[in-house]
N, C-alpha and C positions, 0 to 999 in steps of 0.2 A: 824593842818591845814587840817583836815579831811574833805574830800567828798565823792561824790558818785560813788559807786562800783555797776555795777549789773552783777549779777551771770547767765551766761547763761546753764542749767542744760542737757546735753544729758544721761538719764541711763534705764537701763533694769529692773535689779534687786531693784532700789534702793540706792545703796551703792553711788553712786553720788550724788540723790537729799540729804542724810543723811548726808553726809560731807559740800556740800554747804548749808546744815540748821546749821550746826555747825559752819563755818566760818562768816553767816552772825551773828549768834547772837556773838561772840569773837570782829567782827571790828563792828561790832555796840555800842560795850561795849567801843570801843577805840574811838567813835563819828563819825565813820561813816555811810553813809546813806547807806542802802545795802540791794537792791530788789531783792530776788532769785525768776527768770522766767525758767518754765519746758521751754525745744523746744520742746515741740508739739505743732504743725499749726503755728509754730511762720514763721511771715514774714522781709525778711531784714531789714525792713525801723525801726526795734528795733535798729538798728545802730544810730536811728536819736536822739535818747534817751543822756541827758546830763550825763556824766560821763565816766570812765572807765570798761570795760569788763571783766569778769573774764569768762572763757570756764572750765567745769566743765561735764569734760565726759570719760565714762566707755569705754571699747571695747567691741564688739558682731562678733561672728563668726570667720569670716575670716580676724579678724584685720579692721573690720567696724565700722560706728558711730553706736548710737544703735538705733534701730527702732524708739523711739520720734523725735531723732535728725535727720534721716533720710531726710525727706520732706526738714527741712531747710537747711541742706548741699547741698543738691541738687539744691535748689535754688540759695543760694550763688552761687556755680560752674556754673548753668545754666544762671543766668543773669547776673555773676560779675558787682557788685556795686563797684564805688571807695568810697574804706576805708578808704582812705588816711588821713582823722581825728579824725580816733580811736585808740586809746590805748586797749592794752588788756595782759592779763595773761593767762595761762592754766596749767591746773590740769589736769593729763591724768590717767586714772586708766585701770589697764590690769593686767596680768598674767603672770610672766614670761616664766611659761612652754609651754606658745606658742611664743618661742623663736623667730619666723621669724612674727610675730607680733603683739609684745607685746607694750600693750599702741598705739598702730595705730589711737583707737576712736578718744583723745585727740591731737595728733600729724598730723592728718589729718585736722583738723580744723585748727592748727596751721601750717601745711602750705597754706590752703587757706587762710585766712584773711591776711599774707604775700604776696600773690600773690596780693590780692587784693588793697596794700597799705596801710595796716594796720599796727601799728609799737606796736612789743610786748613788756614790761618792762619785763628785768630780763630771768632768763631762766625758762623755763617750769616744775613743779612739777610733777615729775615720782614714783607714788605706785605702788609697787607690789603685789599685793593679795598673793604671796607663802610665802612672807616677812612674820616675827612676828613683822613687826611695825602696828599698829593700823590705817588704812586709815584718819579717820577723826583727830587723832592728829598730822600727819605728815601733814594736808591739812591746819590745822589750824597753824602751827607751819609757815609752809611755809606762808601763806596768811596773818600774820601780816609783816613779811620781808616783801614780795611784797608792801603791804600797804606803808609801809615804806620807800621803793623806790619812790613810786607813788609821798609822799610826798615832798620826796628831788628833785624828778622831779617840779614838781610844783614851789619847794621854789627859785631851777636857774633859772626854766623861768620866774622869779620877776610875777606869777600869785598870 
């Protein structure tokens, strides 16, 4: 009962756009439609897009989104849009050894579109970069469950 997923991509290094090029192609193999978008210049109104959200972002510095993500956090904060008809996931990627904030990028994002009215499925995917688990297998591992919720969501609300 697959549909459409898109990925919205906040990273520095990479290591985020890298996992969400790995998840879209994994649920694309499962039938679903799935557009990975960098946040850079991106504007709110990508809310208006049919499907579900995935947030797919690194941390930078002091527990911040990462400079592409920048601009659009800030807008979301600064004009709060009601979200109130979006669904969404998140994948947070950080560092443990900055203990007082670790994974912040992803988790920042995740409480605004909360704020905003936004209803997330599932709990949020937390990498650790100190871990010896591999980022894009734990994001794809995770992101077919997700998937998978999305669907059992769909199939109770007789959609």
């Amino acid at each position: 009962m697959a549909g459409i997923i898109n990925i919205l991509v906040g990273t520095m290094t990479g290591t985020a756009e890298i996992v969400a090029e790995d998840i879209q192609e994994a649920l694309g193999e499962e039938g679903w439609t799935v557009e990975l978008i960098l946040m850079d210049d991106l504007e709110e109104r990508v809310f208006e897009r049919a499907g579900t959200f995935l947030i797919c972002s690194s941390t930078y510095g002091q527990g911040d989104v990462p400079d592409n993500a920048m601009g659009f956090y800030e807008k979301l904060k600064t004009n709060r849009p009601d979200l109130s008809h979006v669904r969404y996931g998140v994948i947070a990627l950080g560092d443990s050894t900055y203990h007082d904030t670790f994974s912040f990028g992803g988790k920042r994002f995740d409480e605004l579109l909360t704020e905003l009215g936004a209803r997330r499925t599932g709990e949020a995917c937390v990498h650790d970069a100190s871990s010896d688990e591999v980022a894009e297998e734990i994001g794809v591992e995770w992101a077919k469950a997700w998937a998978g919720r999305l669907d059992e969501e769909k199939a109770g609300a007789g959609d």
